[in-house]
Structure formats: structure tokens, C-alpha cells
N, C-alpha and C positions, 0 to 999 in steps of 0.2 A: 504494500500500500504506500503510494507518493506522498507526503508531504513535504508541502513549501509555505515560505512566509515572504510577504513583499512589504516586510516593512512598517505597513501601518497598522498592524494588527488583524492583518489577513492571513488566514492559513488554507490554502486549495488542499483539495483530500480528495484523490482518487476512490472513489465507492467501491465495495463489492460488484460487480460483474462491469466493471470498466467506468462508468458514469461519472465525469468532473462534476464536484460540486466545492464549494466556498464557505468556510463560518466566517464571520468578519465579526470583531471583537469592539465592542462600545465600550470602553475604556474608561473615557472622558466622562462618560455616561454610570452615577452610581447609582441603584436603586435598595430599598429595601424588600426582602422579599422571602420566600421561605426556606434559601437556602441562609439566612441570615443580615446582618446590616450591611449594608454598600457594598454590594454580592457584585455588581454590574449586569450586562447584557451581553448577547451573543446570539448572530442573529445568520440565519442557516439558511442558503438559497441555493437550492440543488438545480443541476444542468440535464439537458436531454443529453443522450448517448450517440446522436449524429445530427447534424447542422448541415442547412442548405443554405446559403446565402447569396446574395444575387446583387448586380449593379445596378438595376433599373428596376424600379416597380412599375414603369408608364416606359414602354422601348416603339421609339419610332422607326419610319424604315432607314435601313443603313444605319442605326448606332450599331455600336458594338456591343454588346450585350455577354457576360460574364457569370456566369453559374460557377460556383465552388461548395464542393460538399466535403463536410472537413470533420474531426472528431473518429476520423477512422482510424483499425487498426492497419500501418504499413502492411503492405502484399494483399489484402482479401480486397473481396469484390464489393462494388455498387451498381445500383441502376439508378434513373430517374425517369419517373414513370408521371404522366400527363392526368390528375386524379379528375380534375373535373375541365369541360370548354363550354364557355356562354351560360352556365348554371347548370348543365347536364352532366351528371357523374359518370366518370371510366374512370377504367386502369388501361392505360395504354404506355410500354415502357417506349421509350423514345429516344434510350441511347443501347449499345451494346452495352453486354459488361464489362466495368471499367473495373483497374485496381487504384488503390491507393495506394499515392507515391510515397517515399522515403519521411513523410513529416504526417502521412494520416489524412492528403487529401488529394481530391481532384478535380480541376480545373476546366473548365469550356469555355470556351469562347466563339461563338456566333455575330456574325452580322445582319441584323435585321433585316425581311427580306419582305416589301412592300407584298406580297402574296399570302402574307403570315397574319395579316388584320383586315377590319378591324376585331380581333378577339380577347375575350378575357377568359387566361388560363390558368390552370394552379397545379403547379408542381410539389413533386416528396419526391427524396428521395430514401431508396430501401439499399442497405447494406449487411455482408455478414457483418456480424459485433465483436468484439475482443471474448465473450463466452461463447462463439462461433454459433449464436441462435442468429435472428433475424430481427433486426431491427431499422428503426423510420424515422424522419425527420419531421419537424412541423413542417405544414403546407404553407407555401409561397405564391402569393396570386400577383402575376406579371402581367398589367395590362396593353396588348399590342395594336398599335395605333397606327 
């Protein structure tokens, strides 16, 4: 299990079956409470297990447009799969399988193609996980214009 501190009273903790998550310590902050007088605070905010992130939430034609799906483990696979277009739900995956590079992720890059709008889509994507199950990312709706 990882621990690190950055200083200001932060300590990231690797969870059980891979999952970054964060306590951040209120210090400055004393409370009384039932662990006793001027005990402080400690305030715990856990991460998803794979992150989709994107350049554009609104991509016109000919930007450049940048999908990175990150939080992976090196060497396994992802997809990203098109969940819903114009309010209609699918599963349509939309890339081969990709692996992840050397640092846990992988990068796209497209250039908006006037043929591609006007629609609004939403992306996930799904990866093996570091406990080699399966796991997804929050959805991302890219609006194409």
C-alpha cells in the first residue's frame, strides 16, 4: 500500500484493489468531539479506479480534440465505448483495444470532422483494473458542433 504526503497535511493512500484516494488533514482546524478536546478533523475523499478526460466539452469541426484515459494499470487493456448519441442509449466501443503506456495511460487524438455533428455524445471508458476485474470510468458528454 503507497503512501505519500505533499506537505500540507495531505496523505494519498492507495486503497485495496488499486483505487487512489486522499485524507487531507485540518490541522489548523480544532474541534471538540468524542475522540476528546481539540481532537481536529480529517477529511477522506476517495477516487474512481479509471478517469476519462477530455479537451473539449463543445469540439467544432477541425479542432483537435484529445481523449486521455488515465489511472490505468501499465501493459492491460482499454476500450472506449460511445454509451449514449442525441439521448439514445448504446454500447458501441469505438476504439480497438488499446494498452496502457508506461505511466497508466492512453492518449487520442482526433480532428474534428464537420461529418461528426451536429451531435451530442457520451463516452466511458472500460479497462482491465490492477485486481484484473473490469472496470469504468465516469461518462463524459462531448458536445459536436
Amino acid at each position: 500500500m503507497a503512501v505519500s504526503a505533499d506537505g500540507a497535511g495531505a496523505r494519498y493512500r492507495e486503497r485495496p484493489g488499486g483505487r487512489p484516494g486522499l485524507a487531507a488533514a485540518a490541522t489548523s482546524l480544532k474541534t471538540d468531539g468524542a475522540a476528546g478536546v481539540d481532537c481536529g478533523k480529517v477529511y477522506a475523499f476517495a477516487g474512481n479506479d479509471l478517469y476519462l478526460n477530455g479537451s473539449h466539452e463543445v469540439a467544432y469541426a477541425n479542432d483537435a480534440v484529445t481523449l486521455t484515459i488515465t489511472a490505468g494499470k501499465p501493459g492491460n487493456l482499454a476500450i472506449l465505448v460511445l454509451t449514449e448519441l442525441d439521448g439514445t442509449p448504446l454500447f458501441e466501443v469505438i476504439t480497438p483495444y488499446l494498452a496502457f503506456d508506461g505511466n497508466g495511460e492512453i492518449t487520442l487524438d482526433e480532428e474534428g470532422d464537420p461529418a461528426w455533428g451536429p451531435h451530442d455524445v457520451t463516452l466511458q471508458a472500460w479497462a482491465v483494473g490492477r485486481n484484473r476485474k473490469l472496470i469504468q470510468s465516469s461518462e463524459r458528454v462531448v458536445l459536436l458542433r
